[in-house]
N, C-alpha and C positions, 0 to 999 in steps of 0.2 A: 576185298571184294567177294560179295557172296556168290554162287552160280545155281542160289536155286530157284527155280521159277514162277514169275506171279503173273497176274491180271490175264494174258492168253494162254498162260502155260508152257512158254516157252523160255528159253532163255537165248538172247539175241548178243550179236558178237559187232563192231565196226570192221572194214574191212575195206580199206580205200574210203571209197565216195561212197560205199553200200553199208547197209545193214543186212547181213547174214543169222538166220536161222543157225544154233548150235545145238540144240539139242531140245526134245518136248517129252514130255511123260506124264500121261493121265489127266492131262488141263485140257481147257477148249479148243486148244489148237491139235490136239493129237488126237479128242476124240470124234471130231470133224472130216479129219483125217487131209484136210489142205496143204497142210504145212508141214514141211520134213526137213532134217534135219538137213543144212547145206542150202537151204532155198535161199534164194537174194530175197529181198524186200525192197520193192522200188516204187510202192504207193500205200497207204493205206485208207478206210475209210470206215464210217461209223453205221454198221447195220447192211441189209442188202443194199438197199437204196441212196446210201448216203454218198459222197460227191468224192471222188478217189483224190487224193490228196498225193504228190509227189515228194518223195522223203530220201533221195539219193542227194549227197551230196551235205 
């Protein structure tokens, strides 16, 4: 398994029912600055506008 990161930048971990944020460097997600290392992730969705989608579990 590799741990380097693509398409947000970040590199994402399981962790129960969630998806945990493990680590980001210099991708979209770091230079956005939303996402940090240790966040859950409990919806995602495509764009501002797009329709939040539920991903726990």
């Amino acid at each position: 398994m590799s741990l380097s990161p693509g398409g947000i930048g970040a590199v994402l971990q399981a962790e129960n029912e969630y998806t945990r944020s493990f680590a980001s460097s210099g991708g979209p997600a770091d230079k956005q600055g939303r996402l940090r290392a240790g966040d859950r992730i409990t919806g995602v969705a495509q764009g501002m506008d797009g329709e939040m989608v539920d991903v726990i579990g």
